[in-house]
C-alpha positions as CSV (number, residue, x, y, z in Angstrom):
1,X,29.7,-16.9,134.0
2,X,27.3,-14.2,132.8
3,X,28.7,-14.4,129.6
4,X,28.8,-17.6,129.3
5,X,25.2,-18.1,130.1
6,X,24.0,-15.7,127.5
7,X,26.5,-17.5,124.3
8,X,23.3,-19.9,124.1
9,X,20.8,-17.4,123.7
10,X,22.9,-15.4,121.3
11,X,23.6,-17.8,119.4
12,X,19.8,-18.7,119.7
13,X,19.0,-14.9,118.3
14,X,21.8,-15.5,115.8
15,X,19.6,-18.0,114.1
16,X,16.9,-15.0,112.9
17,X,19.5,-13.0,111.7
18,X,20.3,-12.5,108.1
19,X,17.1,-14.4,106.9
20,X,15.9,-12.2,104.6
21,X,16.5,-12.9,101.1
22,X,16.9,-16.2,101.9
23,X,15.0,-19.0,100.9
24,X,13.2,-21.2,103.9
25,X,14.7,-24.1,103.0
26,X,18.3,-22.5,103.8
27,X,17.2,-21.3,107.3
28,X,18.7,-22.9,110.3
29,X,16.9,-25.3,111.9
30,X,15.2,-23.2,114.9
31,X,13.4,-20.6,112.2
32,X,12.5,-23.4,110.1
33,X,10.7,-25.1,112.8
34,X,9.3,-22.7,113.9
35,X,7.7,-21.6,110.2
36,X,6.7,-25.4,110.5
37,X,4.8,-24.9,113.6
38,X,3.4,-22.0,112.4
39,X,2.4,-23.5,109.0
40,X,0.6,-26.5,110.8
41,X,-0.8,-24.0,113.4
42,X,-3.0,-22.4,110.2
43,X,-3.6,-25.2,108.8
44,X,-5.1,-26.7,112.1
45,X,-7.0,-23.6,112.2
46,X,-8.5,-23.2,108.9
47,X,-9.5,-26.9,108.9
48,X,-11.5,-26.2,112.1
49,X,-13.0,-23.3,110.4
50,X,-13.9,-24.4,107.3
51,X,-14.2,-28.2,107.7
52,X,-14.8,-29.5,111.2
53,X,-16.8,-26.2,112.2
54,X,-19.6,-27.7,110.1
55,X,-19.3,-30.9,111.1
56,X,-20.1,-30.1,114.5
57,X,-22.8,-28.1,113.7
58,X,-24.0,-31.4,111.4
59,X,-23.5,-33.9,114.5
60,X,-25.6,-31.3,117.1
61,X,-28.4,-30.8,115.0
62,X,-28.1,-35.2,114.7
63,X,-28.0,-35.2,118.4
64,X,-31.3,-32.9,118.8
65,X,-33.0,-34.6,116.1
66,X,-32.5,-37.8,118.0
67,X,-33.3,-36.5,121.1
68,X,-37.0,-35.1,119.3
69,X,-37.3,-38.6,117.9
70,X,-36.8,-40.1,121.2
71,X,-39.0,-38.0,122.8
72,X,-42.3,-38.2,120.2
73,X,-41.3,-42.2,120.7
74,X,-41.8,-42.2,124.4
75,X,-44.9,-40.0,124.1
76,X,-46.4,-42.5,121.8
77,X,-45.3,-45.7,123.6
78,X,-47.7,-43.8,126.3
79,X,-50.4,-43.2,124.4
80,X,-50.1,-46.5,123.0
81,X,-50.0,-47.8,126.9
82,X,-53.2,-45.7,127.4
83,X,-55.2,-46.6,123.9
84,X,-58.0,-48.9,125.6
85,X,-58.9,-46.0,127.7
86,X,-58.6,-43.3,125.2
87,X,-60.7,-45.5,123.2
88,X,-63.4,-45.8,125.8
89,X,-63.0,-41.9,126.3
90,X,-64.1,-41.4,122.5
91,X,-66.6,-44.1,122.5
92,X,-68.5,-42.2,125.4
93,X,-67.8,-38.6,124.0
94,X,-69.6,-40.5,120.5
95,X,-72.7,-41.5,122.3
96,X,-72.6,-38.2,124.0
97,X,-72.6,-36.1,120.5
98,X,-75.1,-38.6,119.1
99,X,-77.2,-37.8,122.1
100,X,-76.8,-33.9,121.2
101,X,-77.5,-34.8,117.7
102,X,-80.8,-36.2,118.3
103,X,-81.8,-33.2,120.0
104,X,-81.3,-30.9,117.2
105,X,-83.8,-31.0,114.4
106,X,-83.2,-31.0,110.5
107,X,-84.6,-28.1,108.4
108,X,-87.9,-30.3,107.6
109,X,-88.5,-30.8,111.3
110,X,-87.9,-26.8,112.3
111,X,-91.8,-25.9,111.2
112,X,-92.9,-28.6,113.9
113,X,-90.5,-27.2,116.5
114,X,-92.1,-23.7,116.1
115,X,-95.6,-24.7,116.6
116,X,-94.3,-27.0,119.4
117,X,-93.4,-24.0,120.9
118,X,-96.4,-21.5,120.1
119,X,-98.7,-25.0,121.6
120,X,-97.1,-24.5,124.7
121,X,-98.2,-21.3,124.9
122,X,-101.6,-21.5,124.0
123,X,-102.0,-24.7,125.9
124,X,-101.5,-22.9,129.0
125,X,-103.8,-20.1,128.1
126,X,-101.6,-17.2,127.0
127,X,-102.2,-14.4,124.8
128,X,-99.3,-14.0,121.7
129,X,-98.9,-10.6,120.3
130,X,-95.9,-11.4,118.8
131,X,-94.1,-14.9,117.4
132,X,-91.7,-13.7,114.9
133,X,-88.7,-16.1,113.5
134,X,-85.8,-13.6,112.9
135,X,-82.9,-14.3,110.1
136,X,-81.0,-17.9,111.0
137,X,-77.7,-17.6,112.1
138,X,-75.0,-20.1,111.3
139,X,-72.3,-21.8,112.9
140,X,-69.8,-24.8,111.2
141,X,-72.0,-27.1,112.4
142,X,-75.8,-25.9,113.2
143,X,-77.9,-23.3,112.4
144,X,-79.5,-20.8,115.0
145,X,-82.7,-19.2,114.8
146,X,-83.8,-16.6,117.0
147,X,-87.6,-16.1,117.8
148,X,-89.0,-13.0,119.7
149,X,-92.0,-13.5,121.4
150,X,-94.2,-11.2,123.4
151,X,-97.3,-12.9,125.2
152,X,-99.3,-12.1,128.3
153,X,-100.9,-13.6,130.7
154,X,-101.3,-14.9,134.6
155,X,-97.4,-15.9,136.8
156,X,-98.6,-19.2,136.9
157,X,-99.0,-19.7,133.5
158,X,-95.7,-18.2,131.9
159,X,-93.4,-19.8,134.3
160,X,-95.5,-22.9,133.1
161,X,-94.4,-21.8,129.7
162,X,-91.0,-21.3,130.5
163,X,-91.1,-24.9,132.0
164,X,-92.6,-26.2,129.2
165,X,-90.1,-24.8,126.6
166,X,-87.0,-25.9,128.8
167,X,-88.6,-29.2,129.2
168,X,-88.6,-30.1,125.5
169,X,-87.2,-32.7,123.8
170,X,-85.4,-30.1,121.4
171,X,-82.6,-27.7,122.9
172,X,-84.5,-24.3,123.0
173,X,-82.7,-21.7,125.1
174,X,-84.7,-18.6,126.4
175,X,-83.1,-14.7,127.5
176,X,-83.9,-11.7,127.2
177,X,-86.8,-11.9,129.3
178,X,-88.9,-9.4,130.4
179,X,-91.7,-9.2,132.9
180,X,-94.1,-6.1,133.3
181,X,-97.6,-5.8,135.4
182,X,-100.5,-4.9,133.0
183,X,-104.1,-5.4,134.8
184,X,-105.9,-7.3,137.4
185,X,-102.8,-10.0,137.7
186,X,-102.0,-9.9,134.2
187,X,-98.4,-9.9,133.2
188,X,-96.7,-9.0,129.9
189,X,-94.1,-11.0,129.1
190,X,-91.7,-10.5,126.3
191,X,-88.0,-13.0,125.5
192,X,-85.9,-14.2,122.7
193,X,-86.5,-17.9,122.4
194,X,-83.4,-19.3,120.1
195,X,-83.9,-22.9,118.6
196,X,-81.2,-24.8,116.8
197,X,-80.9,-27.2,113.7
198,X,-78.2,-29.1,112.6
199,X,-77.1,-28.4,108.6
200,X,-77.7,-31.3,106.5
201,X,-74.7,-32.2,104.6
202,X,-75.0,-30.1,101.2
203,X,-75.5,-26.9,103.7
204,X,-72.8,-27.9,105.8
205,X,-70.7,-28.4,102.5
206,X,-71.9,-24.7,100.9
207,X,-71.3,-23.1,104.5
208,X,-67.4,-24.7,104.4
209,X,-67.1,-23.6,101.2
210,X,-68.2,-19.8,101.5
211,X,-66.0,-19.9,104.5
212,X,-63.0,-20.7,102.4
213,X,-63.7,-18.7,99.2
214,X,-64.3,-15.6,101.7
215,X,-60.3,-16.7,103.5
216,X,-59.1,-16.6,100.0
217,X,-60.3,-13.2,99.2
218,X,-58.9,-11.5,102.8
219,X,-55.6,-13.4,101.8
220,X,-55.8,-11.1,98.3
């Protein structure tokens, strides 16, 4: 029985024997299926590899592509859902900047912001020893100019000052301050008063234009 069970396998084995020299074609069926399988097994393998490997890559970066499309869509069928507010939004943020706007003077108007600021000292009886414009300073879209000032005088009439400077249809900002007793209720009072002025449009144009030649050279 043993024997008997084994004669298929040996004759199984007995296929693989003797095939060297031999051409494929002439192998018996069991080794020539097998090189088949093999064959096809490489083929199937390579394919994947070379061919269908970047195919899949093609069709996932197509998937996330859509999905980025989708997504920007949805995001602007929102905003689209939401335009009548957003447009009242910028209309008030308009007025508000126009409002700003109308607060900062042009270059012609800064002499008459100065001496609107020395009046209101004088006018409430103070003393100037010094009222000295420093060197503007510029931003993209205004112009700074700081202005150190040293006056004295009673309390009551620098806090009027200070009122009177804050109060001012102009945006005047005040620091620096400093407060020392001099004689008989006198007080000496120095600050850094800092006015602002919006750049007319050939400044504004000069300033973005330095700001790019001066990129260009760091780039270098």
């Amino acid at each position: 029985m043993r024997g008997g069970a084994l004669s298929p396998l040996r004759a199984l084995c007995a296929q693989f024997s003797g095939l060297g020299g031999r051409h494929p074609a002439h192998w018996p069926s069991l080794p020539r299926s097998l090189c088949a399988a093999g064959v096809w097994l490489l083929i199937v393998v390579a394919g994947g590899w070379f061919v269908w490997q970047p195919q899949y890559e093609d069709l996932e970066a197509g998937w996330k592509k859509e999905s980025d499309l989708r997504a920007g869509f949805e995001q602007k069928v929102s905003q689209a859902q939401h335009l009548d507010s957003l447009r009242a939004q910028k209309a008030v943020v308009e007025a508000e900047v126009a409002l700003l706007e109308k607060q900062l003077p042009g270059q012609a108007e800064m002499e008459a912001l100065l001496s609107e600021i020395s009046h209101a000292g004088v006018s409430r009886g103070l003393q100037f020893e010094l009222f000295k414009p420093a060197q503007l300073k510029f931003s993209e879209h205004y112009a700074e100019l700081p202005i150190e000032i040293r006056l004295s005088g009673s309390f009551h009439a620098l806090a009027g000052f200070v009122s009177d400077v804050a109060n001012t249809a102009r945006i005047v900002t005040i620091d620096g301050l400093s407060i020392a007793q001099q004689r008989d209720g006198v007080l000496s009072f120095a600050c850094t008063a800092h006015a602002f002025r919006y750049l007319d449009p050939t400044e504004a144009a000069s300033r973005k234009q330095q700001a790019t030649d001066s990129h260009k050279q760091v780039r270098k």
